[in-house]
GUVOLUM-535734 format. One record per residue (C-alpha): residue number from 1; x, y, z. Coordinates in steps of 0.05 Angstrom, whole numbers, padded with zeros to 5 digits, m for minus. Layout:
REC     i        u        v        w
REC   NUM        X        Y        Z
...
//
This chain:
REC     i        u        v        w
REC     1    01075   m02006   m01542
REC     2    01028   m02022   m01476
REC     3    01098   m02011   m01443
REC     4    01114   m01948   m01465
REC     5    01043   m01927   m01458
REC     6    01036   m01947   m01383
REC     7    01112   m01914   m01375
REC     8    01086   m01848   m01398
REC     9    01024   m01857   m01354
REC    10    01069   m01874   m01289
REC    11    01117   m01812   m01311
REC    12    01063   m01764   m01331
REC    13    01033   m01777   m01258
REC    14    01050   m01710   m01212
REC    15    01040   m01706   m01138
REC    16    00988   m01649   m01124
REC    17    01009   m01581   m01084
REC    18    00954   m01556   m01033
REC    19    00943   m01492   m01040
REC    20    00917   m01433   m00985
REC    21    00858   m01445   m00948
REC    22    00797   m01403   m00973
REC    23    00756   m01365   m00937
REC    24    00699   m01397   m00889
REC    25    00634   m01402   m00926
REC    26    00567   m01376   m00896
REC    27    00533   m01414   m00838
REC    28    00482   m01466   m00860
REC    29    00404   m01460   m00837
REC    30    00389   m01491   m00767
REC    31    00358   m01555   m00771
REC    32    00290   m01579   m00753
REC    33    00272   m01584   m00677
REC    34    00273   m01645   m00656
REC    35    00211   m01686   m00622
REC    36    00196   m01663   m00557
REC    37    00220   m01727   m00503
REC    38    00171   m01753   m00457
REC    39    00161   m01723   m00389
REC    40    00207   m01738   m00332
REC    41    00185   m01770   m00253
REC    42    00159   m01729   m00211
REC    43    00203   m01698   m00163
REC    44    00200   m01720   m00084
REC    45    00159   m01667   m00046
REC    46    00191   m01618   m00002
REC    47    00205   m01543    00005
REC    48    00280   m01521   m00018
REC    49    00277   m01461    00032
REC    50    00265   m01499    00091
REC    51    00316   m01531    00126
REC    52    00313   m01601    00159
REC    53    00372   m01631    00191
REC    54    00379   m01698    00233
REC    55    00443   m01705    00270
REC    56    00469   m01749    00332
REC    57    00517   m01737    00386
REC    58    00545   m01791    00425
REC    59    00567   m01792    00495
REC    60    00634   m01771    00487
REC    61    00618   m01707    00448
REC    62    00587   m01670    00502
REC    63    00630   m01634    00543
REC    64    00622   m01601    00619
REC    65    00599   m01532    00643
REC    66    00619   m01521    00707
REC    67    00587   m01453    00714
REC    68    00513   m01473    00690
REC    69    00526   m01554    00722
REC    70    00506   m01581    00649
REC    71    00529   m01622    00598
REC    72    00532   m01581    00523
REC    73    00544   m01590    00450
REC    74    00557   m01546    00403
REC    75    00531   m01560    00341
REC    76    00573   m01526    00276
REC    77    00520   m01496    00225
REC    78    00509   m01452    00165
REC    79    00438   m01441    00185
REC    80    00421   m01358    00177
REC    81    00416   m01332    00238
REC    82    00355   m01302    00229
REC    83    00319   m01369    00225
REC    84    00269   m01401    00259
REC    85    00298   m01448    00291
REC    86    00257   m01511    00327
REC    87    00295   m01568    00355
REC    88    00270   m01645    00375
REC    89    00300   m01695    00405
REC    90    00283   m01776    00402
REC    91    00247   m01799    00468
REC    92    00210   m01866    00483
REC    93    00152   m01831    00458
REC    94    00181   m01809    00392
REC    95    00213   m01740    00367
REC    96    00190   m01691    00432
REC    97    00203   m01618    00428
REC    98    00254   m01583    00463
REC    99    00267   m01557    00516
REC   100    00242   m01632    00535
REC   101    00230   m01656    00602
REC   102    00241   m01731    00614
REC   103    00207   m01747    00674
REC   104    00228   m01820    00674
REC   105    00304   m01810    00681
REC   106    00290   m01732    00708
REC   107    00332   m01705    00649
REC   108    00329   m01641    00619
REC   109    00347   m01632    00535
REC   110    00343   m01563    00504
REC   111    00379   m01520    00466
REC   112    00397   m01443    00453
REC   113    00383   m01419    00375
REC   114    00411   m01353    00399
REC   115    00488   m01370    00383
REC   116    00469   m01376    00304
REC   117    00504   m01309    00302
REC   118    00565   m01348    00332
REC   119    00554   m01408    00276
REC   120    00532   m01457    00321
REC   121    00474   m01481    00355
REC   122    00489   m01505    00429
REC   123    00444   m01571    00455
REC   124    00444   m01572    00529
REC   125    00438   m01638    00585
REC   126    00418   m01632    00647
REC   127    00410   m01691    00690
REC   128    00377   m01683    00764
REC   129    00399   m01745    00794
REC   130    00470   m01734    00777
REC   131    00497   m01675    00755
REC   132    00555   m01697    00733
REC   133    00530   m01761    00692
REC   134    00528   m01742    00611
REC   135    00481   m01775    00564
REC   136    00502   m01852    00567
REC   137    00479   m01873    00494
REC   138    00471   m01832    00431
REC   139    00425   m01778    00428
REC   140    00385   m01755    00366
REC   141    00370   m01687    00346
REC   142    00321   m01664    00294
REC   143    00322   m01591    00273
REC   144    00274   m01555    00233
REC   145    00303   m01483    00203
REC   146    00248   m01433    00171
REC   147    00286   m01383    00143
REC   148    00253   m01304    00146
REC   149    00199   m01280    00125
REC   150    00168   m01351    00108
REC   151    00099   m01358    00144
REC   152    00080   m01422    00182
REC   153    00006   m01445    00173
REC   154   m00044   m01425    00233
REC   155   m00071   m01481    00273
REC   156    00000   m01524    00264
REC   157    00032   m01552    00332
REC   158    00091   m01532    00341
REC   159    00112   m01584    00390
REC   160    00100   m01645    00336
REC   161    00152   m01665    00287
REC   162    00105   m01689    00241
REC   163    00054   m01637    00239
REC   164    00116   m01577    00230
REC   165    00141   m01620    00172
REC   166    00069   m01635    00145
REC   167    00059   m01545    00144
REC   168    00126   m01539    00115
REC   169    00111   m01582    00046
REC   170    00168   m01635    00072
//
């Protein structure tokens, strides 16, 4: 009889047919908020609308003007041309402003902002003693771009790296 019984079960036993799928329901109630996470590091200090790029050029990137006598290098940039533009270069005596006057070597560094309309900012090299004698080691430039309208403190000299960067929140 248990036979028969568990026959009847294992025949009786159908394999179930899914049917459609119903409609979506209704969108549950948004959760509780969760706790609010502790505060984050403080950020580094600087100002995002004021530009300050270092760059170096060695010896072999300048190249010769024969019409002005001076060695030149044109530096590639995005800057807006309607910058201000101020330019350093590294001395003995630190980051000098240009045009710069070394009167140990009787070299002249500067450099004309004017070409930002052209995308590039040329650096110029003039040495006295030999014309024709180009930078012998890497030089380092330092440029500082304040874009339009963006006012620069009173009292602030212009000439010292430090003291632009100090007005400008870097």
């Amino acid at each position: 009889m248990m036979l028969g019984t568990l026959g009847v079960l294992i025949l009786s036993c159908k394999k179930e047919v899914t049917g459609p799928q119903g409609i979506q329901g209704i969108q549950g109630v948004q959760g509780v908020a969760g706790a609010t996470g502790s505060t984050g590091a403080t950020g580094a200090k600087g100002n995002a609308n004021v530009i300050n790029k270092t760059i170096t050029v060695s010896p072999t990137d300048w190249e010769w003007n024969s019409d002005y006598n001076q060695w030149y290098y044109n530096y590639t940039t995005d800057l807006d041309y309607q910058s201000g533009v101020i330019c350093y270069v590294l001395s003995g005596n630190g980051r000098e402003a240009m045009p710069y006057y070394s009167q140990i070597n009787g070299t002249i560094t500067s450099f004309a902002n004017r070409l930002l309309t052209s995308g590039y900012l040329k650096f110029e090299y003039y040495n006295k003693s030999s014309t024709l004698a180009r930078p012998s080691s890497d030089t380092y430039f330092y440029i500082v771009s304040i874009p339009p309208g963006m006012v620069i403190k009173p009292n602030v000299d212009m000439k010292n790296y430090e003291e632009v960067l100090k007005a400008l929140d870097f």
